[in-house]
C-alpha positions in Angstrom: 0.0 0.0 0.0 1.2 3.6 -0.6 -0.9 5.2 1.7 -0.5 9.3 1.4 1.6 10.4 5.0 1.2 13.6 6.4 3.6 15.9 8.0 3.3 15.8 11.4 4.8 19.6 12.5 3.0 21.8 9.0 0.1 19.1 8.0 0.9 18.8 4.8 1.0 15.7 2.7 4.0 14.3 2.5 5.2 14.1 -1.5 6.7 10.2 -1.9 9.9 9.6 -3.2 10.6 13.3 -1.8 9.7 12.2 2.1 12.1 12.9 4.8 12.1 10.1 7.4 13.2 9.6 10.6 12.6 7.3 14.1 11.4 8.6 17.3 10.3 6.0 19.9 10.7 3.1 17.3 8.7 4.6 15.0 9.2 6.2 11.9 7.8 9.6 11.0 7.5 11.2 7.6 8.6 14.7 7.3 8.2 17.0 3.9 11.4 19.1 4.8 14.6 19.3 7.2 12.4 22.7 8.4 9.9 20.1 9.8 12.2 17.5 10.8 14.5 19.9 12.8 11.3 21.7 14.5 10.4 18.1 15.4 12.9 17.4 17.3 13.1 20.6 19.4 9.8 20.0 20.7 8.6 16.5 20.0 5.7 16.2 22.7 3.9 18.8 21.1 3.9 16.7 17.6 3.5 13.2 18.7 0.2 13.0 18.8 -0.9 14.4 15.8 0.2 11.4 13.8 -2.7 9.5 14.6 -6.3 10.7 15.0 -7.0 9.1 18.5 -5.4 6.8 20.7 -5.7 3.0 19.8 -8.3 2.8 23.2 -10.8 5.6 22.3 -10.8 4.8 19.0 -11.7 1.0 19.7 -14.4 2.2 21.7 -15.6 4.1 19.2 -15.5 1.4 16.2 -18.8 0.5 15.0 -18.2 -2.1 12.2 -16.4 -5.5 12.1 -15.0 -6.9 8.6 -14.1 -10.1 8.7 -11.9 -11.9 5.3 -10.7 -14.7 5.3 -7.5 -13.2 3.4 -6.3 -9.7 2.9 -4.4 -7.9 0.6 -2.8 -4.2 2.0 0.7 -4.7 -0.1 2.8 -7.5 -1.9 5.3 -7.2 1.0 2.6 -9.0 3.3 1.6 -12.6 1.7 -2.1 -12.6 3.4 -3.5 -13.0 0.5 -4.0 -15.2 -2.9 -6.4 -13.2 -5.0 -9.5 -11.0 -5.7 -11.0 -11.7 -2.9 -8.4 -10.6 -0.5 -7.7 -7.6 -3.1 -11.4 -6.6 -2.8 -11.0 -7.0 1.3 -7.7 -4.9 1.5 -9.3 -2.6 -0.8 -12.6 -2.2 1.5 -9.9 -1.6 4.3 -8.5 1.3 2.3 -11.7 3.0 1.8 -12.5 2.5 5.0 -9.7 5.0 6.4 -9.6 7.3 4.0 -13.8 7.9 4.5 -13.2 7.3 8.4 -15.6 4.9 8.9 -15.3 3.5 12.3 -14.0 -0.2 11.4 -11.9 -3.0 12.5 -10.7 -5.8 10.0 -9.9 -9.7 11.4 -7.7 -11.4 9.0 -5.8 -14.9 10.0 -1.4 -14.0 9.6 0.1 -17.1 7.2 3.3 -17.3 8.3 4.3 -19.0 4.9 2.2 -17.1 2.5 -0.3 -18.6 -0.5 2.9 -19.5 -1.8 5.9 -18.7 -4.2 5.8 -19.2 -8.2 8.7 -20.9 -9.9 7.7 -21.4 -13.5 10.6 -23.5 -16.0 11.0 -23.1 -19.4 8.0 -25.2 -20.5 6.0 -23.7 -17.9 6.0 -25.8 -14.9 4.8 -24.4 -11.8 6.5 -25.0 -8.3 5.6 -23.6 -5.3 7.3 -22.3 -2.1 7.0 -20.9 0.8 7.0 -17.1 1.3 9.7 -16.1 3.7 8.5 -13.1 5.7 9.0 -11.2 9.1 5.9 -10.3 10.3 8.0 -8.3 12.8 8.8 -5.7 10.2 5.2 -4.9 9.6 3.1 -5.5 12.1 3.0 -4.8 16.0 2.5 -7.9 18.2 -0.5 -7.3 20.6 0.0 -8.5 24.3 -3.8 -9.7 24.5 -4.4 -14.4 23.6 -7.7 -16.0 23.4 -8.3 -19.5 23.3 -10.5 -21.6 21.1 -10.9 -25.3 21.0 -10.4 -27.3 18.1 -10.3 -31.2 17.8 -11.0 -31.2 21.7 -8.0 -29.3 22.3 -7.1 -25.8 23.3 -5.4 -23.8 21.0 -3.7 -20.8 21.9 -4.3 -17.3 19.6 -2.8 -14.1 19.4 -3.2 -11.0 17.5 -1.0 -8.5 15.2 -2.0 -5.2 14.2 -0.7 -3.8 11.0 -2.4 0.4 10.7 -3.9 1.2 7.3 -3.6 4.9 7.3 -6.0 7.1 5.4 -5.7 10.1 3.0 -6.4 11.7 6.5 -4.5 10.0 8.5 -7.3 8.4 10.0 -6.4 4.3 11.3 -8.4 1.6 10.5 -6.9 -1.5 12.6 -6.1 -5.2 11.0 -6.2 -7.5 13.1 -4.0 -10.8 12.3 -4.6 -13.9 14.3 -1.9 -16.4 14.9 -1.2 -19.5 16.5 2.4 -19.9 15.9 2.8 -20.0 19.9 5.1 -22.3 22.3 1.7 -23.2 24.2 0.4 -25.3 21.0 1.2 -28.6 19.9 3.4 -28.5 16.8 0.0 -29.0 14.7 -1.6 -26.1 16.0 1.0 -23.8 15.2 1.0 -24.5 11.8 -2.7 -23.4 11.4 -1.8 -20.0 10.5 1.1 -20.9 8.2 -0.6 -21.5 5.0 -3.9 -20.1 3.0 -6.1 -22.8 1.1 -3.4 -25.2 2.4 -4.0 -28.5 3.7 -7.1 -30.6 3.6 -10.8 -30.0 4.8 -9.7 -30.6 8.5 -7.3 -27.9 8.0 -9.5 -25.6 6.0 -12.2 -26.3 8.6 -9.8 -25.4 11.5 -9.0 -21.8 10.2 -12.2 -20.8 9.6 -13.4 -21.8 13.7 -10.0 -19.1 14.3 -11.4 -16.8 12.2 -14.8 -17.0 13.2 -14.9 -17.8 16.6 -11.2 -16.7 17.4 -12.1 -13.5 15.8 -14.8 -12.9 18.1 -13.1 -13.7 21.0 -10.3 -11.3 20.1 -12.5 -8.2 19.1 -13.8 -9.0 22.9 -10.4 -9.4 24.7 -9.0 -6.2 22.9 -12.0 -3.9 24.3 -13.8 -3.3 20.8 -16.8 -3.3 23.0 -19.2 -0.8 20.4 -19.4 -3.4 17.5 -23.3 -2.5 15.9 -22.0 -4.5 12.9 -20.0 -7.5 12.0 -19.8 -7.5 7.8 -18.5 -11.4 6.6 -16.9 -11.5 3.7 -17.4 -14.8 2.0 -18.7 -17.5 4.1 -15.2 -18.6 5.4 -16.3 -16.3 8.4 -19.6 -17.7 9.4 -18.8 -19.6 12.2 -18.6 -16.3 13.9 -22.6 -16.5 13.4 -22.2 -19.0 16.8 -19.7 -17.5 19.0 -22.1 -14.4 18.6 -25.2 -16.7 19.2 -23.3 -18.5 22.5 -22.4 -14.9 23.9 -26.3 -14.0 23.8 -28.0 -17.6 24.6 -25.5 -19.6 26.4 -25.3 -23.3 24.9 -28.4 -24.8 26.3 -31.6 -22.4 26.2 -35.7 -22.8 25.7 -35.1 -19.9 23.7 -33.3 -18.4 21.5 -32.6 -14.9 20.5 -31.7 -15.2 16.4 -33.4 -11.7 15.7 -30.7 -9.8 17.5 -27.7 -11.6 15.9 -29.9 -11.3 12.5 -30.4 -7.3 12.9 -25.8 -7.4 13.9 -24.7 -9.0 10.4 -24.4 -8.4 6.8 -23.2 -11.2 4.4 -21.0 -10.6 1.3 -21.5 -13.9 -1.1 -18.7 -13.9 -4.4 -19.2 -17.5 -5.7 -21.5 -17.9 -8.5 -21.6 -22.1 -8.3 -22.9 -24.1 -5.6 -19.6 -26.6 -5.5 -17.8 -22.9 -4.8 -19.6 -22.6 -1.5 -17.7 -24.3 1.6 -19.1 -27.2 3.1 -18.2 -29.9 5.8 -19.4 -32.9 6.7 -21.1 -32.7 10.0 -18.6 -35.7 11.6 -15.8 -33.2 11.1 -17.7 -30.7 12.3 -18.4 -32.3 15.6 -15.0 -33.4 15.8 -13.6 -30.3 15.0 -15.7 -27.7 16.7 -17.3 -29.4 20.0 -21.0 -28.1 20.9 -20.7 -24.4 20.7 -24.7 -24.6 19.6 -26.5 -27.5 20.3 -26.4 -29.8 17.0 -30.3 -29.1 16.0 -29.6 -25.7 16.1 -26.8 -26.0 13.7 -28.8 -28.0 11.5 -31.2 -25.7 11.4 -28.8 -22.7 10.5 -26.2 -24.5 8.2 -28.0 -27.2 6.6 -29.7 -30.8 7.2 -27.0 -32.8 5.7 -23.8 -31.1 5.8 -22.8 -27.7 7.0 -22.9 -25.0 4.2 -21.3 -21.7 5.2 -23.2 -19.7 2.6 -26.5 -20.7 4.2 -25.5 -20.1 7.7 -24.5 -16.7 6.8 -27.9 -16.5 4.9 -30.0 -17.6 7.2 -28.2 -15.4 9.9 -28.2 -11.8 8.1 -30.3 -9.0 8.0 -28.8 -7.8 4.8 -27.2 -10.1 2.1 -25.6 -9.1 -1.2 -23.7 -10.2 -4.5 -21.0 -8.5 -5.9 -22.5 -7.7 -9.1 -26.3 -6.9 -10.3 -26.0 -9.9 -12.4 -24.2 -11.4 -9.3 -27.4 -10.5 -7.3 -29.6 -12.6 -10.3 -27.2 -16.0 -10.2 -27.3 -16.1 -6.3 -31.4 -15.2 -5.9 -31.6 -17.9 -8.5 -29.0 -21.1 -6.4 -30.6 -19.9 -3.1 -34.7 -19.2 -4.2 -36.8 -17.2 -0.9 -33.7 -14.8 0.1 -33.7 -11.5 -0.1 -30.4 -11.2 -1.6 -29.0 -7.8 -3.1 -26.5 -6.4 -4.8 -23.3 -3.8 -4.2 -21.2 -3.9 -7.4 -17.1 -4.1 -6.4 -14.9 -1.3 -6.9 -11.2 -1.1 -6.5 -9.3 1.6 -4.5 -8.4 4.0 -6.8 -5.5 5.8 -5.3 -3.6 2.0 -5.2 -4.6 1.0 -8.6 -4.1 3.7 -10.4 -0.5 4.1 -11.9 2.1 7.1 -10.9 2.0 8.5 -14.3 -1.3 9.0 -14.3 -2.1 10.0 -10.9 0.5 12.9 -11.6 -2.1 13.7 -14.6 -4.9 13.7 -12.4 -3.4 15.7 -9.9 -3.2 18.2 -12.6 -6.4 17.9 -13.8 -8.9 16.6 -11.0 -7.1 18.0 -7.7 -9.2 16.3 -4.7 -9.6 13.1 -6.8 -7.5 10.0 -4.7 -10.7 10.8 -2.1 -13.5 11.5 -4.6 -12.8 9.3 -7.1 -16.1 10.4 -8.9 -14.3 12.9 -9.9 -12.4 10.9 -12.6 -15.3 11.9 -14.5 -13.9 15.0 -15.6 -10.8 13.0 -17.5 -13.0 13.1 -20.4 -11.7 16.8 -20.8 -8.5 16.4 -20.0 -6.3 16.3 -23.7 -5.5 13.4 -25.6 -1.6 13.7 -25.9 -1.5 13.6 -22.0 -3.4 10.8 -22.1 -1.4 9.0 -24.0 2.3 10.4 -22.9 0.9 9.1 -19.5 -0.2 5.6 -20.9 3.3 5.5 -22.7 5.3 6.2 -19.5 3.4 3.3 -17.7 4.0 1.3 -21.0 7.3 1.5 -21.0 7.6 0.6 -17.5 6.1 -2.5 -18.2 8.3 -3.5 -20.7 11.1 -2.7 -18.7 10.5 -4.8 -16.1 9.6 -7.5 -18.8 13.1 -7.0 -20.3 14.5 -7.0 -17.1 13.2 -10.7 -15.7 12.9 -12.5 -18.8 15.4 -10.8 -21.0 12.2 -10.5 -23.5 12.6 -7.8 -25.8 8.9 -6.2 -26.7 7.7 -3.2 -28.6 5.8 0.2 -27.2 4.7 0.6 -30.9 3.0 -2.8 -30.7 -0.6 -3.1 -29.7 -0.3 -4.6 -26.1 -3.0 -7.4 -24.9 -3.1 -8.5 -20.8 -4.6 -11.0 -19.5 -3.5 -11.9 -15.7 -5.5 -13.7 -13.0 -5.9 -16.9 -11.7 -4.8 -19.4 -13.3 -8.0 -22.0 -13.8 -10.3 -23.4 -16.4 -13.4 -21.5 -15.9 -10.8 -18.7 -17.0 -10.2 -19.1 -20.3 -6.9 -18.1 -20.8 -6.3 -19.9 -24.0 -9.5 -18.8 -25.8 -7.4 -16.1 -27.9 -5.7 -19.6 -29.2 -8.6 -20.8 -30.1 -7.6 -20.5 -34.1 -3.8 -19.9 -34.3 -4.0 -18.8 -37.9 -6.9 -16.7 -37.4 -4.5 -14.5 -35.0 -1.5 -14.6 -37.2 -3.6 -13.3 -40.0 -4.3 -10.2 -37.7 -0.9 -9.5 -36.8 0.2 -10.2 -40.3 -2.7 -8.5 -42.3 -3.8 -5.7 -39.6 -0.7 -5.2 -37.3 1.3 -6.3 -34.6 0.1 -8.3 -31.7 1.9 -9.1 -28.5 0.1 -10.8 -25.4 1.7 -10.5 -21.3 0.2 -13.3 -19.3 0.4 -13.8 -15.7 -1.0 -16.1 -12.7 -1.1 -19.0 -10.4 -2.8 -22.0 -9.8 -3.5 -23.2 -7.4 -1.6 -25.8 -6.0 -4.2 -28.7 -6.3 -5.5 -27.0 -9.9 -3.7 -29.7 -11.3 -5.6 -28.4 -14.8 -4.7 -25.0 -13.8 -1.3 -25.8 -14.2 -2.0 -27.5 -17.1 -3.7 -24.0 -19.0 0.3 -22.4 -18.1 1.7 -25.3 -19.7 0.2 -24.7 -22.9 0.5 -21.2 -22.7 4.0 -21.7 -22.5 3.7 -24.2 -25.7 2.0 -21.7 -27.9 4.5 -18.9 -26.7 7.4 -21.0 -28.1 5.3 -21.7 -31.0 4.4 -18.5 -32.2 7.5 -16.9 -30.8 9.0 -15.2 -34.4 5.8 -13.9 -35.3 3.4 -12.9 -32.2 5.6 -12.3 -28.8 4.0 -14.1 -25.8 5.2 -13.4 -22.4 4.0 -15.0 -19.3 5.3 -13.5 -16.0 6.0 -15.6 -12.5 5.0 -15.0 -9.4 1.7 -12.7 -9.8 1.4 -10.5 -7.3 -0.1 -7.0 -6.1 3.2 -5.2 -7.4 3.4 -7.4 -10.8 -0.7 -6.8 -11.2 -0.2 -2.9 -11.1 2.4 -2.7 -13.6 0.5 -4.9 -16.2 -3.0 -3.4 -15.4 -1.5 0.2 -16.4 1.2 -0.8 -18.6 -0.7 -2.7 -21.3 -3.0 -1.5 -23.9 -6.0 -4.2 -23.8 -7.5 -5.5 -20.6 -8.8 -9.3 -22.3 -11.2 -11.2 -20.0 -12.7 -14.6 -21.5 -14.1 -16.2 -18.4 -17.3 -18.7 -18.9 -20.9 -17.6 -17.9 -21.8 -16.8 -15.4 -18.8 -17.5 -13.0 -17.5 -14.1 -13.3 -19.3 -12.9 -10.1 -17.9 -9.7 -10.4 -14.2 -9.3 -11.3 -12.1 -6.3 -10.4 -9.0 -6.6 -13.1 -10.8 -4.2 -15.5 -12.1 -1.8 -13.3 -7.9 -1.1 -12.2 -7.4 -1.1 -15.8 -9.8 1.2 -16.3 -8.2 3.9 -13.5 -4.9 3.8 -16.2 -6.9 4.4 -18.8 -6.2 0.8 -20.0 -9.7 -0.7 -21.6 -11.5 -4.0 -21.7 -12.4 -6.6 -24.7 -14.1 -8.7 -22.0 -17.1 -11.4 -22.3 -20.8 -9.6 -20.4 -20.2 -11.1 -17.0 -19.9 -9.8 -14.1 -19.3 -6.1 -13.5 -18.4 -5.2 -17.0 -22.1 -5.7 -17.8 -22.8 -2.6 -15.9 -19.2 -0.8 -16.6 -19.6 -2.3 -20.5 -20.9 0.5 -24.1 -19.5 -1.2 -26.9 -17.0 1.0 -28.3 -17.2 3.8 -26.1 -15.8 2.1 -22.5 -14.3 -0.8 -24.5 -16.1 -4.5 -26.5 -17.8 -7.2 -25.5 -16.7 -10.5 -26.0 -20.0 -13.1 -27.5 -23.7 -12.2 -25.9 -24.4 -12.0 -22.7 -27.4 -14.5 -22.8 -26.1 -16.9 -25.8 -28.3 -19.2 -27.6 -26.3 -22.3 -27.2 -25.2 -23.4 -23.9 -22.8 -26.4 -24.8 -19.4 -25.5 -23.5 -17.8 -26.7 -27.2 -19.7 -24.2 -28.6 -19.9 -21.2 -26.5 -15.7 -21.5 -26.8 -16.0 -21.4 -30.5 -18.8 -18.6 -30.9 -16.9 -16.4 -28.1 -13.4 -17.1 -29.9 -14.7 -15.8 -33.1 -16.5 -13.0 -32.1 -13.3 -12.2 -30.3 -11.2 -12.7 -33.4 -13.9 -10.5 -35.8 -14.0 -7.8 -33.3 -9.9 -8.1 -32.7 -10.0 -8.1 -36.6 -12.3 -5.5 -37.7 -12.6 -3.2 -34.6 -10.0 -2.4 -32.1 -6.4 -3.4 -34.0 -7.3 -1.4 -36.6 -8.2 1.5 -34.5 -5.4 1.1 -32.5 -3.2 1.6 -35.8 -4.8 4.0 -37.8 -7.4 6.0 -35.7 -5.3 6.9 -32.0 -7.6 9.9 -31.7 -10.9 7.5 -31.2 -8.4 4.9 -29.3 -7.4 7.6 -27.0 -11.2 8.7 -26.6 -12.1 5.6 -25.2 -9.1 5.9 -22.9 -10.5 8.1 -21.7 -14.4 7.3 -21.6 -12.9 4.4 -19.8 -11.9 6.8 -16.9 -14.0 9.0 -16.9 -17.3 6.4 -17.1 -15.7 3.3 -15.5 -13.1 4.4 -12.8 -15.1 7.1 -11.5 -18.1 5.0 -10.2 -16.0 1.1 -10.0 -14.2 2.1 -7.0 -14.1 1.0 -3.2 -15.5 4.8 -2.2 -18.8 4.6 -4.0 -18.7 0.5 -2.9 -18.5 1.3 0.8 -20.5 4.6 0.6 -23.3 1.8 -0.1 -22.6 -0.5 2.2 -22.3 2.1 4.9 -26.2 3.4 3.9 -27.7 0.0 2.4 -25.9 -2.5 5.1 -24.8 -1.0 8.4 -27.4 2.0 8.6 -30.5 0.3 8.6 
């Protein structure tokens, strides 16, 4: 994260890159000048405090909302996190502070990361352990909780890592850990890994972050909680701990309404196999009687516990991620009310340095009213595009630099980097090899940057890089195909701003949302994308970028849904955008900047939470 520091002696925001830094008390201060620095240091007391808002104990009284992820993303120094979903959660943390919403997030630490990507020269991916001192970026709380698991009692603590705000407002993370002498050699690894292990393991981080999470909010004083927000149904458990605290275990009755009236649900899977669910032996087994079993049945599910429908059944509000989101999700779980608060991305993190020195010019105020990126569409064409080249050239720096690749700036540009998985599509623009050499050869020059893991278990993930890498040697002389290792938040932002086409293939509707084109978007970088997900909403052919097939096709057959969406793709690719790209800039640049001004200005994490703050935690 790059959050923007202020000066603690003058207020002002402190330029990066141009900071002056120095420790007091173990920790470091930001100065803008040696003025500030030296005045500092004469008087210190009288400047301390302004470098946070309140003290960590009136402001925990004060926090009113508890977000709860599974995973969280707040900078690629900090492995919390595997993909979009812990993007979207750091993201929501971000907003958070710099709107000054009274929040606390729970996270769990992983002590060893998702993992490390080692890719060879055919493309096989290993993975390893992230090393990382959690020492360097987070303060280690004094407070420990316990929670039983597997009948045994398993010692927590906490770490706090600060996300500062445009105003140097705090919004707390809180990191739970087990990596304690207390535990048996099993229980400290619970916290090492994300999606590691089996469904005992799986099952095991999700009663920490649950009911550990709880427990910890409790023992740390955040005692004005009006909200607790779960994001995805890793979090649900915490649904009991809350229901225990209120009813005790055994009870004639049972106070559900009050619980129901604390929580809001967040749902971002699309398919029902997507939704986590254990069988209820392991469940016993793992979790004890925190509810008596009926109960639990009755909340999670007759045959197995499903930790969608316990959030579900246990939420006042519910929402997809997406308004076509909203329609999949109404349709796998008929008689709930289920909404819908489209994703955003936070724009001040997503949006490159080259072009938030052009809105700094343009749009002052912007990083914290990001609705007004809306008034790019005046801002002239040749800074547009000398701010898309310096993020270009960036890019393919840093490809030259790691793969000794050698690529063009005068080349039209496609990325495509996510997850690396079937549902995907990564190869659809391989579809018909000749069909795309005909293009480059007949239209103009086409070069692709790829980038992503799989996970460790997609064993047909790994098996879409493999071939990747096959057509990249293939076509190697005539179209240049690069894929990068080891995707993470600092790779992401370089190819999100640095390429020239955001392509999205994924198959509907299993795009729940998807937030890679709306951080294209705040770069100016537009989508070719298939009408899923947001970019139904964020999508005007040829004036925010294309669409990729129909968005209700008449054929449903996998087979041929690929082949209809791979030659649209080709005939559009054709016809449409290469050629403008080559021979009309001036409308290439327009949608540049229609892609701003339309698409980053309302996909963003301020308008997201603005909505969840009056739709969710209001009411």
């Amino acid at each position: 994260m790059n959050p923007i520091l202020k000066d603690p002696v003058c207020g002002m925001t402190v330029q990066p890159g141009r900071e002056i830094t120095a420790f007091y008390q173990e920790q470091k201060i930001h100065f803008c000048s040696e003025f500030c620095r030296n005045k500092f240091f004469q008087h210190p007391e009288l400047y301390i405090t302004t470098l946070t808002t309140t003290s960590y104990d009136e402001a925990k009284e004060n926090r009113r909302v508890a977000y709860f992820s599974m995973e969280v993303a707040v900078g690629s120094a900090m492995p919390t996190y595997s993909g979009g979903l812990s993007i979207l959660a750091g993201d929501t943390l971000k907003s958070f502070a710099d709107l000054r919403i009274p929040a606390v997030g729970v996270s769990l630490l992983y002590r060893k990361g998702y993992f490390h990507q080692k890719l060879d020269e055919w493309g096989g991916q290993q993975e390893f352990p992230v090393l990382w001192s959690p020492e360097h970026f987070l303060h280690l709380l004094s407070e420990t909780v316990q929670v039983e698991i597997e009948q045994r009692t398993v010692q927590v603590r906490a770490w706090q890592y600060d996300i500062v705000g445009l105003s140097n407002y705090n919004v707390p993370l809180i990191l739970l850990d087990t990596g304690v002498e207390q535990n048996t050699d099993y229980d400290r690894t619970l916290t090492d890994v994300l999606y590691g292990g089996d469904e005992r393991y799986r099952l095991a981080q999700e009663i920490l972050l649950g009911i550990g999470g709880v427990r910890m909010l409790n023992v740390l004083d955040y005692k004005g909680i009006e909200r607790f927000h779960m994001n995805e149904g890793h979090a649900s458990l915490l649904l009991l701990e809350l229901l225990k605290e209120r009813n005790g275990i055994n009870t004639e009755t049972w106070d559900f309404s009050s619980i129901r009236n604390q929580c809001v649900f967040t749902t971002h899977t699309p398919v029902p196999a997507g939704h986590d669910q254990f069988d209820y032996g392991l469940v016993q087994y793992s979790l004890g009687h925190i509810v008596p079993f009926d109960v639990l049945q009755m909340l999670g599910g007759r045959d197995r516990l499903n930790m969608t429908m316990l959030g579900l059944n246990l939420s006042h509000y519910v929402n997809g991620v997406a308004k076509r989101h909203e329609e999949v999700s109404q349709e796998m779980f008929p008689g709930y009310p289920i909404h819908h608060i489209t994703n955003g991305v936070h724009s001040w993190t997503w949006t490159c340095d080259s072009f938030r020195t052009l809105y700094e010019r343009y749009i002052p105020g912007w990083s914290n009213d990001p609705s007004m990126l809306r008034h790019a569409i005046s801002i002239p064409q040749q800074e547009i595009w000398s701010a898309h080249l310096a993020a270009k050239i960036r890019l393919l720096s840093y490809i030259q630099e790691k793969t000794d690749f050698s690529l063009s700036a005068e080349t039209l540009t496609i990325g495509f980097a996510r997850r690396a998985t079937l549902y995907k599509r990564a190869d659809l623009i391989f579809s018909d090899i000749n069909q795309l050499l005909e293009i480059a050869k007949q239209v103009g020059s086409l070069q692709f940057v790829f980038a992503g893991k799989a996970h460790p278990k997609d064993y047909a993930g790994k098996e879409l890089i493999r071939r990747i890498f096959e057509i990249s040697h293939q076509l190697q002389k005539q179209i240049p195909i690069v894929f990068l290792e080891n995707y993470d938040m600092e790779l992401s932002k370089l190819i999100v701003s640095g390429v020239d086409l955001w392509l999205n293939t994924p198959q509907r509707p299993l795009e729940a949302s998807g937030t890679s084109g709306m951080k294209t978007a705040h770069s100016g970088v537009p989508s070719f994308s298939i009408l899923d997900g947001w970019w139904i909403e964020g999508h005007i052919e040829g004036v925010t970028g294309w669409s990729i097939g129909f968005r209700e096709p008449e054929f449903s057959g996998s087979d041929v849904l690929n082949r209809q969406d791979a030659e649209d793709l080709y005939q559009k690719l054709k016809n449409v955008i290469a050629p403008m790209f080559y021979q009309e800039r001036e409308r290439w640049v327009d949608v540049m900047r229609r892609a701003i001004a339309l698409n980053a200005s309302f996909f963003n994490t301020h308008r997201m939470v603005r909505q969840y703050v009056t739709n969710a935690y209001l009411p």
